[in-house]
N, C-alpha and C positions, 0 to 999 in steps of 0.2 A: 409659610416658608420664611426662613429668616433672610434680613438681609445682607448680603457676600456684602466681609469688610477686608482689609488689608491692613496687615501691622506697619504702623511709622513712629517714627523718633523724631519728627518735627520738633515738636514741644520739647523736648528734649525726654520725656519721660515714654517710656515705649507704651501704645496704646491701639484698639481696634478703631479703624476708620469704615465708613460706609466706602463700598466703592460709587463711581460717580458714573450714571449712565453710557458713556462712551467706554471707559472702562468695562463695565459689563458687557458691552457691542463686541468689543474686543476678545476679549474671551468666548464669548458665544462663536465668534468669526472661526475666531483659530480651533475651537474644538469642531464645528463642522467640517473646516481642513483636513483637521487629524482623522476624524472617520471616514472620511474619504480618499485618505493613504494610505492602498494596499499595498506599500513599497515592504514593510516589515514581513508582509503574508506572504509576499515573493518569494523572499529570501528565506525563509523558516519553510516553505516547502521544497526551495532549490535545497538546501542543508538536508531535507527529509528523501529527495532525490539521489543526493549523493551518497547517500548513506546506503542505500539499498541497490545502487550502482551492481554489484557483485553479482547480485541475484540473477542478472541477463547475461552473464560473461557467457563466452562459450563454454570452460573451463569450470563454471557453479558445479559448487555437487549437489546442486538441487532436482529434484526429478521434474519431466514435462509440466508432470500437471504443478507443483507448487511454484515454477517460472512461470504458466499462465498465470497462478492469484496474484505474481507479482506484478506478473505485467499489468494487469487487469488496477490493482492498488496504487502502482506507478500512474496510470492514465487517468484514476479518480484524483492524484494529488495535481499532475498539471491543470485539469480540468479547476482545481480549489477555485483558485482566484477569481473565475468567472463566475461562481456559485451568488456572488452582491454584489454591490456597487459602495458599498459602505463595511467598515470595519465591525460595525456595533450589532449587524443584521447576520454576519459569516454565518453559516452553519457549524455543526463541530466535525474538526480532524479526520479523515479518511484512516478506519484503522489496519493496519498491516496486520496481514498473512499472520499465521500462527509457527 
């Protein structure tokens, strides 16, 4: 594996630097952060929630049975988020009704 550099213009001529151990800590810190914030999955299944909103109105011209698959696909997307504990493990997308 190579090793992670960063462009600087110290020298005044643009060039790749080695990053410096702390630096590396650093990045490794904030990426296990990021995989560990299902705040984006939240929100991308509440959008996926709302979207299908209609499907339960009382009102749907949907029949019985294809508001049961919805409901049923509604209750597989609230459930998403619980599915890890890490972004990079999710399984894939609960897919909707036909």
């Amino acid at each position: 594996m190579s090793t992670p550099t960063r462009l600087t213009n110290e020298s005044g001529t643009w060039e790749n630097v080695p990053l410096t151990d702390d630096e590396i800590a650093n990045i490794e810190a904030m990426a296990v952060l990021a995989d560990a914030d299902l705040g984006h999955i939240r929100n991308m299944r509440n959008g996926e929630l709302a979207g299908c909103d209609w499907t339960q109105a009382a009102d749907s011209p949907l029949s019985d049975e294809k508001k049961a698959e919805w409901a049923t696909y509604r209750q597989e997307l609230r459930d998403y988020p619980a599915q890890s504990d890490k972004v990079s493990t999710m399984p894939a997308w609960p897919t909707p009704p036909e």
